[in-house]
C-alpha positions in Angstrom: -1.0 -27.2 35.3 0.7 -24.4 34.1 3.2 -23.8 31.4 4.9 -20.4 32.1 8.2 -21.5 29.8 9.1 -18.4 27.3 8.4 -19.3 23.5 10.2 -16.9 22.3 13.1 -19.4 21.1 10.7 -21.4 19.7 8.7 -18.7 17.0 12.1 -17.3 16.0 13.1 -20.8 15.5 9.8 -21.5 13.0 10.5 -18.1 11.4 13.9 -18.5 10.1 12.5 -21.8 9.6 9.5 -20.9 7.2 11.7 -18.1 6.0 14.1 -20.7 4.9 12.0 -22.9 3.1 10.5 -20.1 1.4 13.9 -18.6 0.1 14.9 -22.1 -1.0 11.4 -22.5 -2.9 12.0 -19.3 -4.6 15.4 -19.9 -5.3 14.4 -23.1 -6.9 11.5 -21.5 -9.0 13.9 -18.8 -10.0 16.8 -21.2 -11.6 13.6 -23.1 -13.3 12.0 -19.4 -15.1 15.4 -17.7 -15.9 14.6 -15.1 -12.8 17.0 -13.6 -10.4 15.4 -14.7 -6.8 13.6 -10.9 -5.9 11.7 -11.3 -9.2 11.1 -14.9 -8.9 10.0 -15.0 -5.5 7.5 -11.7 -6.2 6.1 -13.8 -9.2 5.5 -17.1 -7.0 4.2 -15.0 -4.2 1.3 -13.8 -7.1 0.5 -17.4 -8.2 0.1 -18.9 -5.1 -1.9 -16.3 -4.0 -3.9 -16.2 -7.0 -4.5 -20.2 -6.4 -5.7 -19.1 -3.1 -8.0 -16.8 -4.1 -9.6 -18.9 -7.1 -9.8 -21.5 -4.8 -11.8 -19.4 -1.9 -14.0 -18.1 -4.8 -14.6 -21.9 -6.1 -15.0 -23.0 -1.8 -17.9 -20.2 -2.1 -19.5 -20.9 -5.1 -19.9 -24.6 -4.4 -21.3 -23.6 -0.7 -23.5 -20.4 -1.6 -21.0 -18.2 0.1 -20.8 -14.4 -0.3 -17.6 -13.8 -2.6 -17.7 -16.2 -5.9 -15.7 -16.5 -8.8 -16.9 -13.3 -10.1 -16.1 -11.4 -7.4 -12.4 -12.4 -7.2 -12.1 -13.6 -10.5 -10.5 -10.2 -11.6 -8.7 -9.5 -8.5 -6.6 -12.6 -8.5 -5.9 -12.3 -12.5 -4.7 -8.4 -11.6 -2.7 -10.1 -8.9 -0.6 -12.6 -11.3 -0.3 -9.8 -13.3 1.4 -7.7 -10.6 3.4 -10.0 -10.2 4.7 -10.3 -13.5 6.3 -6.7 -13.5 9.8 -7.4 -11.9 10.0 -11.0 -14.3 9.0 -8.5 -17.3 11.3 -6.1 -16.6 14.2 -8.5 -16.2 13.2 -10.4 -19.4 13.0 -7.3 -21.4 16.0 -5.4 -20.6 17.9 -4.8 -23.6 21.4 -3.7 -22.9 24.1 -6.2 -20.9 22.4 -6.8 -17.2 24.6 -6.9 -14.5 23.3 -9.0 -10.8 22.9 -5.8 -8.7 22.2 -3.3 -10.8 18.9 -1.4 -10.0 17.0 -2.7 -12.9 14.3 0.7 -12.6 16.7 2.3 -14.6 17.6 -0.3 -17.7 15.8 0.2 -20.7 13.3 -2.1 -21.7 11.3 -3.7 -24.4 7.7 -1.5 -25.2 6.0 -5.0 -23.3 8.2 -4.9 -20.3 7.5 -0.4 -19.7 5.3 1.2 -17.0 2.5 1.9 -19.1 2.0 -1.5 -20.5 2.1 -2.9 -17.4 -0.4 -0.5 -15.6 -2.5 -0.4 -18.7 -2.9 -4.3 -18.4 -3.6 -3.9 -14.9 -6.1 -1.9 -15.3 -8.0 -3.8 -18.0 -7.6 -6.9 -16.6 -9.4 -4.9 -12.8 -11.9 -2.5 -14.5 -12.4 -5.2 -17.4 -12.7 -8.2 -15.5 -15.3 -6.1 -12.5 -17.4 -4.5 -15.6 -17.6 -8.2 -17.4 -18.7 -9.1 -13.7 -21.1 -6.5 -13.3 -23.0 -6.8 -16.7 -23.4 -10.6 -16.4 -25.1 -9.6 -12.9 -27.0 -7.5 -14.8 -28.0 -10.2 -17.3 -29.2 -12.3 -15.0 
């Protein structure tokens, strides 16, 4: 048998669907954290995908596979970090805040600036890879 019905309904139907519960999961995480919902959901995006990839890294180590915990270790602590920038910035703003303002352009706290940011992302990366590398080298 054959089953030439269009699924097109259907997939839109999931998407809005999974888009939905995503927004309202973000939403929700942003009311708990003191977030607006862009910042929230950019933050919760990072730590479920840094569970992910601690939990692939701990999946390989337990079953000799190629990418272990030192391997993605680094990557997945860069990756909270990312997504950490938007929450710092909206935590560190220092003059009144309006919803809907472009927030690029607010000042900030020295902990919530560009520099602090991409100079913790890179020693959390280069760090956390050289750490990796000389406790291969160790072995």
């Amino acid at each position: 048998m054959d089953d030439r019905r269009n699924h097109f309904a259907e997939m839109v139907a999931l998407a809005a669907g999974i888009a939905l519960v995503g927004y309202a999961l973000a939403k929700a995480f942003s009311d708990q954290v003191g977030l607006d919902v862009s910042a929230g959901g950019r933050l919760l995006f990072s730590i479920v995908l840094c569970v992910g990839l601690i939990g692939y890294a701990a999946w390989n180590e337990l079953t000799d596979g190629f990418l272990g915990m030192r391997a993605l270790l680094p990557l997945a602590l860069s990756t909270v970090w990312s997504g950490m920038w938007p929450a710092m910035q909206y935590w560190g703003t220092k003059s009144l805040y309006f919803p809907g303002l472009p927030i690029e352009q607010q000042d900030v706290e020295w902990w919530a600036n560009g520099y602090t940011q991409w100079g913790g992302f890179a020693v959390l990366l280069i760090g956390g890879y050289a750490i990796a590398y000389y406790t291969w080298r160790a072995r």
